[in-house]
PAZAPA-4460 file (N, C-alpha, C; in steps of 0.05 Angstrom, whole numbers, plus 32768, in hexadecimal, padded with zeros to 4 digits):
% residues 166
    n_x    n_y    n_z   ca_x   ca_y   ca_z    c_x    c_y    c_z   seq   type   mol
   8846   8047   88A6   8855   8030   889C   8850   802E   887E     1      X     A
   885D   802F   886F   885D   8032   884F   8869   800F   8846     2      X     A
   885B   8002   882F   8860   7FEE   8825   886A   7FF1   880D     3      X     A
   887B   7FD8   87FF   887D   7FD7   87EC   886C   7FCD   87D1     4      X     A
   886F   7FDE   87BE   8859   7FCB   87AB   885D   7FAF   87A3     5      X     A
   8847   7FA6   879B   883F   7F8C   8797   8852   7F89   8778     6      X     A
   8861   7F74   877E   8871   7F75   8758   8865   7F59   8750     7      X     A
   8861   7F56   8737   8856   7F40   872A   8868   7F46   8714     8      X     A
   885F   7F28   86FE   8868   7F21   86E2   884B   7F2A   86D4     9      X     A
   8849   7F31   86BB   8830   7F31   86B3   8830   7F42   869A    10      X     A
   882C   7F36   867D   882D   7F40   866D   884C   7F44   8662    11      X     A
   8857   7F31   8666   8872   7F33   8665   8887   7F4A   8675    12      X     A
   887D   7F52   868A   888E   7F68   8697   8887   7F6D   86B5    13      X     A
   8894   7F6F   86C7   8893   7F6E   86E1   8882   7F8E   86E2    14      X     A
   886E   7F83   86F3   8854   7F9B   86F2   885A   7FA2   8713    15      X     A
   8857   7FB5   871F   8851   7FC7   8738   8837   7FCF   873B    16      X     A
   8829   7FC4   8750   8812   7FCC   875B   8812   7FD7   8770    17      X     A
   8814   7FF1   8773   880D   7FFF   878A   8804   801A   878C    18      X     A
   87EF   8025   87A7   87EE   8014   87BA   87D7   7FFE   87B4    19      X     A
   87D4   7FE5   87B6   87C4   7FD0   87B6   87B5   7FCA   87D1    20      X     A
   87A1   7FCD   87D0   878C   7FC6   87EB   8794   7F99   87F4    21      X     A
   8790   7F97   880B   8792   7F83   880B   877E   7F6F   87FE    22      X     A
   8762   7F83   87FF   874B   7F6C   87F7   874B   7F76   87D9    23      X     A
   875C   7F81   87C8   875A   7F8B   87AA   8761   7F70   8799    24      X     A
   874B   7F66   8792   874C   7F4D   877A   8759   7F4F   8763    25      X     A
   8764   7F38   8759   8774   7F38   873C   8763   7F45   872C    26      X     A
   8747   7F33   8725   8733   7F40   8717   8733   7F60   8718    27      X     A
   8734   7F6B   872B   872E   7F86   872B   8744   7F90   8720    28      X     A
   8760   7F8B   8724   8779   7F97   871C   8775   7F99   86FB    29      X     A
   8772   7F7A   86F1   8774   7F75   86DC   8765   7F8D   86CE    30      X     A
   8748   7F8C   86D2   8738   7FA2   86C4   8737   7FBA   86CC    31      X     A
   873E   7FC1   86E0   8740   7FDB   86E1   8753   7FEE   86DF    32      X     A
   8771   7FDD   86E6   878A   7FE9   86E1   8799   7FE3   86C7    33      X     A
   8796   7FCA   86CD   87A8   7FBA   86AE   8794   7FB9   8690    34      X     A
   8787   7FC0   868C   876D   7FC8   867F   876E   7FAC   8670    35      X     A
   8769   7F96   8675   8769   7F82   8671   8753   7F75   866C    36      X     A
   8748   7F79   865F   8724   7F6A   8661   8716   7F4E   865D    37      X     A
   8726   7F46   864F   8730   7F27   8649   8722   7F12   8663    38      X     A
   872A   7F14   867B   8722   7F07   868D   8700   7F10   8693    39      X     A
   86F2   7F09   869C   86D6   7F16   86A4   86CA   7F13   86BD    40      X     A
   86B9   7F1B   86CA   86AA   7F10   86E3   8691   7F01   86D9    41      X     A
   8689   7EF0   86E9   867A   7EE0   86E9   8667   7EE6   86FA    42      X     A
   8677   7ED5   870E   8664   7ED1   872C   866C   7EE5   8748    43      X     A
   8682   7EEA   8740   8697   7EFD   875B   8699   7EEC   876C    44      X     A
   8699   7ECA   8767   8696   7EBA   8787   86AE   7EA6   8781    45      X     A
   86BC   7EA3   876D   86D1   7E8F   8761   86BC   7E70   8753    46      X     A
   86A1   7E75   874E   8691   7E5D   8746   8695   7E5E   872F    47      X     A
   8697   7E6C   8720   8694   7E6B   86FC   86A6   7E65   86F1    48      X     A
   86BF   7E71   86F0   86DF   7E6C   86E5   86D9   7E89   86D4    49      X     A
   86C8   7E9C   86CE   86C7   7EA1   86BB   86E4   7EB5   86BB    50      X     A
   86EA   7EBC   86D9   8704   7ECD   86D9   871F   7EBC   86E1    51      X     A
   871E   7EA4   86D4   8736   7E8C   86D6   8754   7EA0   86CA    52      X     A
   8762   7EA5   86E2   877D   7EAA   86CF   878B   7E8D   86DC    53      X     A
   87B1   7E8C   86D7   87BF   7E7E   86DC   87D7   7E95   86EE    54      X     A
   87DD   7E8D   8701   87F0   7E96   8715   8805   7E7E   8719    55      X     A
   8827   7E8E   8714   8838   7E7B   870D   8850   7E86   8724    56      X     A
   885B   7E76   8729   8870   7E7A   8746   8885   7E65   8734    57      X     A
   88A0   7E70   8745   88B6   7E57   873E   88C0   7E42   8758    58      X     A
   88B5   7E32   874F   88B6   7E1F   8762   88D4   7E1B   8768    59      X     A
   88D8   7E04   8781   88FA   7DFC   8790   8908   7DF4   8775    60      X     A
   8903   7DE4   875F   8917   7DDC   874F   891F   7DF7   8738    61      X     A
   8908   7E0B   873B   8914   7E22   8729   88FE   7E26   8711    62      X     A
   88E7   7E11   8714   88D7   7E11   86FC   88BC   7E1C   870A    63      X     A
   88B6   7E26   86EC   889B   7E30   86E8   887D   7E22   86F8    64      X     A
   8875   7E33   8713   8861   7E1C   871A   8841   7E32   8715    65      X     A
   8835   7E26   8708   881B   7E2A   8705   87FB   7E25   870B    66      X     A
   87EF   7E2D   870E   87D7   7E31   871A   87C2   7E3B   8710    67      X     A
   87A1   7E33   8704   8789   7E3E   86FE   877A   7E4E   8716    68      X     A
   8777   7E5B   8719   8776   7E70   8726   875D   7E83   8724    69      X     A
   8747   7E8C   8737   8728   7EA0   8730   8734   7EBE   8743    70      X     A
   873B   7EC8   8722   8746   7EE4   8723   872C   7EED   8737    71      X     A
   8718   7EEF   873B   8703   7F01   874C   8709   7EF3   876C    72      X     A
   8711   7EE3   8775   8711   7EDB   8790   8738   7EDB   8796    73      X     A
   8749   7EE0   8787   8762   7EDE   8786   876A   7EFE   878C    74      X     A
   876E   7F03   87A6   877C   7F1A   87AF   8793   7F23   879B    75      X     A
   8799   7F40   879B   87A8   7F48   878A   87CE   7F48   8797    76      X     A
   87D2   7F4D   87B5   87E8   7F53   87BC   87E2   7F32   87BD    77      X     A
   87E1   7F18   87BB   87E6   7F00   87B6   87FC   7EFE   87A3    78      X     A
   87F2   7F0D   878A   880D   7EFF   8779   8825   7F0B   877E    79      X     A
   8830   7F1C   878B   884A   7F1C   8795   885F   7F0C   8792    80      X     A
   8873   7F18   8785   8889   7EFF   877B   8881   7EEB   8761    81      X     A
   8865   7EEE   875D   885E   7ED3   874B   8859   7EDC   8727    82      X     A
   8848   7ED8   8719   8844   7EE0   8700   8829   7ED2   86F9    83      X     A
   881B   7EEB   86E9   87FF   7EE7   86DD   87F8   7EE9   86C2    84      X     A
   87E5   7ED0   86BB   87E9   7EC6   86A3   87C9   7ED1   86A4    85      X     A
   87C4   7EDA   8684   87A1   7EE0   8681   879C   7ED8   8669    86      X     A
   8785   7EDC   8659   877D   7ECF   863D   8788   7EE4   862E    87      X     A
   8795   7EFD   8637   87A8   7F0F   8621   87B9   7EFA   861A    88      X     A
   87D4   7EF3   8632   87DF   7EE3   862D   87E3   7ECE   861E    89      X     A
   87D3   7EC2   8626   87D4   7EA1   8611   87CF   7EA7   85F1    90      X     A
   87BC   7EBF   85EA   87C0   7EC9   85CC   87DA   7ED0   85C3    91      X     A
   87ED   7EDD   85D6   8809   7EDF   85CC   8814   7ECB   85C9    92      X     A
   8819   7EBB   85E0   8822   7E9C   85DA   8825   7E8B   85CD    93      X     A
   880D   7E8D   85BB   8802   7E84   85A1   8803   7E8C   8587    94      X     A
   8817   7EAB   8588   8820   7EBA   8577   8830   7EA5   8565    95      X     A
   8849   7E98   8576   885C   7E91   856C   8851   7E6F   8562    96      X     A
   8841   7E63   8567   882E   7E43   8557   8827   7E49   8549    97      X     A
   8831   7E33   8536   882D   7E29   8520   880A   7E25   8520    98      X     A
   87F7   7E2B   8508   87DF   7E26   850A   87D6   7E27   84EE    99      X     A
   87CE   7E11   84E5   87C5   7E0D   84C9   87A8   7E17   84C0   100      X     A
   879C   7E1D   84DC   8774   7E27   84D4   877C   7E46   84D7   101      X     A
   878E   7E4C   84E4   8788   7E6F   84F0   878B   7E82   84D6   102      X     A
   8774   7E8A   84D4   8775   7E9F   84C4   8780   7EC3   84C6   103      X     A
   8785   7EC5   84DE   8788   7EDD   84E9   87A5   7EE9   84E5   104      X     A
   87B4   7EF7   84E7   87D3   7EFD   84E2   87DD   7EE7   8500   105      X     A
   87CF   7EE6   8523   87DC   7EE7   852E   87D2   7ECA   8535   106      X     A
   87E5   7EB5   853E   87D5   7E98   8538   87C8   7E94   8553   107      X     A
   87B8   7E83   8555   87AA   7E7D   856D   87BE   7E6C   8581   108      X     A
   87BE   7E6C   8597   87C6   7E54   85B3   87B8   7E37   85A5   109      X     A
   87C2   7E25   85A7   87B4   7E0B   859D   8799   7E05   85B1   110      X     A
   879C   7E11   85C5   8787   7E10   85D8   8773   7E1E   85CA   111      X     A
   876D   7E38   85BF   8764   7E4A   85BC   8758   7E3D   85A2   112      X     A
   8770   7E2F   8591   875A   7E20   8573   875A   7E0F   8573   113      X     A
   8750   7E04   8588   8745   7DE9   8590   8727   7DF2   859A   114      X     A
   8726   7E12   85A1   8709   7E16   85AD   86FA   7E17   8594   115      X     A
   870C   7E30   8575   86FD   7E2D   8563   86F2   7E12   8553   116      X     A
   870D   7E09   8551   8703   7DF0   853C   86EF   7DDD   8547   117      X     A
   86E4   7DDA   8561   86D7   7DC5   8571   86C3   7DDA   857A   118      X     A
   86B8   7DEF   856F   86A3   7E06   8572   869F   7E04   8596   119      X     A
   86B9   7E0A   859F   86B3   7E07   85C3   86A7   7E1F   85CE   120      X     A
   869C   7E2B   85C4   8692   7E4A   85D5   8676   7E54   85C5   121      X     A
   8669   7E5C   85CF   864C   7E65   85CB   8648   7E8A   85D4   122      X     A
   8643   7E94   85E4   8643   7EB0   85E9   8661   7EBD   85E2   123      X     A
   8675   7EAC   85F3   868E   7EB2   85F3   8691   7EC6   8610   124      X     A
   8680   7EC7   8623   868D   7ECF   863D   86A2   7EC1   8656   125      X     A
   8691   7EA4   8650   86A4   7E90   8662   86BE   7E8F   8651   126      X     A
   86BF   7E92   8635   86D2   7E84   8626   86F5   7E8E   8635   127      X     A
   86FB   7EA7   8638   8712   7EAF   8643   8711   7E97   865E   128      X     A
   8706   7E91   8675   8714   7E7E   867F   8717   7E63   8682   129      X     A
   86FF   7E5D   866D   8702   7E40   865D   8726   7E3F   8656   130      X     A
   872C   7E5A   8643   873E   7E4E   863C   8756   7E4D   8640   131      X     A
   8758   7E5E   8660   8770   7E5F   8677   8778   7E47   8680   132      X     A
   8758   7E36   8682   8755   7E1D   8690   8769   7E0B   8680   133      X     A
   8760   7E08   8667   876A   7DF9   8655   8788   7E01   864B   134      X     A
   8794   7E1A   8641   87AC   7E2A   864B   87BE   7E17   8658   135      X     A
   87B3   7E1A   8672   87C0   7E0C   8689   87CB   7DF2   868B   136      X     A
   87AE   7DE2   8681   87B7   7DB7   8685   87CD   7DC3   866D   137      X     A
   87C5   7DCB   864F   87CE   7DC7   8642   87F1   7DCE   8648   138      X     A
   87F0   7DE3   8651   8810   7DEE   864D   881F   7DD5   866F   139      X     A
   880C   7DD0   8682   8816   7DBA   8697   881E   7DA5   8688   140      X     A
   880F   7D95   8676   8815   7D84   8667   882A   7D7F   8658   141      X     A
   8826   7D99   8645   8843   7D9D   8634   885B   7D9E   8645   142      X     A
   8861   7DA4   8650   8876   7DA1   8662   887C   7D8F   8666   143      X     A
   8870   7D74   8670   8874   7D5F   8682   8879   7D52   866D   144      X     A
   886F   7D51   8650   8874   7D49   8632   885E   7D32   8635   145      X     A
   8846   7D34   8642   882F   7D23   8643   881A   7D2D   8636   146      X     A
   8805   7D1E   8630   87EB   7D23   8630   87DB   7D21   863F   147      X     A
   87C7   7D3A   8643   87B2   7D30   8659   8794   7D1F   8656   148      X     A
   8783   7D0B   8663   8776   7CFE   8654   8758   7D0C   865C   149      X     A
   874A   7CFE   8652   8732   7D12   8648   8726   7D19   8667   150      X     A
   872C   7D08   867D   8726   7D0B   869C   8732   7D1E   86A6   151      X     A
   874D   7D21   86A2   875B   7D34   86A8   8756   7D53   8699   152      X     A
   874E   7D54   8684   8746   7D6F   8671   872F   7D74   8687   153      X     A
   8716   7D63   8693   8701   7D66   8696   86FF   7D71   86B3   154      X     A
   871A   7D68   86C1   8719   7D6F   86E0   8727   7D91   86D9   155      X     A
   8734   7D96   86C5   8742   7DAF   86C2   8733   7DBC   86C2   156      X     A
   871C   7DBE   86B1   870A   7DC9   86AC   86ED   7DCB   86BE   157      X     A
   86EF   7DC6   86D6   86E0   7DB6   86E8   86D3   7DD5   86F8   158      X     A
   86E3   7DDF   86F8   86DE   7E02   86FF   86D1   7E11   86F4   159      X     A
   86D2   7E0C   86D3   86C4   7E22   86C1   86A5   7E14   86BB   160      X     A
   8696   7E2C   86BB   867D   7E27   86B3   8675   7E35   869A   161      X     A
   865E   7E2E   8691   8657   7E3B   8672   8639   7E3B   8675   162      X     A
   862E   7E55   8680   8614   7E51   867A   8602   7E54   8661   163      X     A
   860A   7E4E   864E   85F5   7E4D   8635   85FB   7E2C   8630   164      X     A
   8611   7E1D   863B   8609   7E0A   863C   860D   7DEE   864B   165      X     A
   8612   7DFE   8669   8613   7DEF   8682   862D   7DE2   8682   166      X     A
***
């Protein structure tokens, strides 16, 4: 019995994964096929966030529905039909914002210089899914044309841990 491959969104282009094991993790795809390093392992148990991507489906009205997501416990033939967002991503994203601190040619995600300007990261291992986490409320937010309040940032973030400083 022969299957079809697994098709995703990812990196702007519908990707083919096959053959894909059933128990083959995002995490694993990401780094080992998509040479993607950006995301990291932590814990291998979904405790840390440290491998937080976002997994996006189109929901019944036709819109974008999204999800924070622990690339190490998130099967790989899962995203089927859907699309995966990683901390490559959101640097492109951020290509096209406006940013008055960024010194770099390519501008930061406002998520992303909001970590520098407010010195949010220390080693910088957790930092890729800190800022999936944040990614996320932020781009859920933007949409709805709300803000989220400091409870709501805090439950988003409620997954990621940072051990250098709890």
């Amino acid at each position: 019995m022969s299957s079809r491959p697994i098709r995703f969104f990812h990196r702007g282009a519908i990707v083919e994964a096959d053959p894909a094991a059933a128990t083959r993790t995002v995490l694993d795809w990401l780094r080992e096929d998509a040479l993607c390093s950006g995301t990291k392992e932590g814990c291998a148990e979904g405790d840390c966030g440290a491998c937080t991507v976002v997994v996006g489906e189109l929901g019944p009205d036709g819109s974008l529905q999204t999800k924070a997501v622990n690339a190490c416990i998130r099967f790989l033939p899962t995203l089927d039909g859907k699309a995966l967002f990683t901390v490559e991503d959101v640097a492109a994203a951020g290509a096209g914002a406006a940013s008055a601190h960024s010194t770099t040619a390519e501008a930061l995600h406002p998520t992303q210089q909001a970590m520098v300007d407010c010195h949010g990261s220390q080693c910088g291992f957790c930092t890729p899914g800190i800022v999936m986490s944040l990614w996320h409320c932020y781009e859920r937010y933007q949409a709805a044309g709300t803000r989220p309040s400091r409870q709501q940032i805090a439950d988003d973030l409620s997954g990621n841990l940072c051990r250098c400083t709890g």
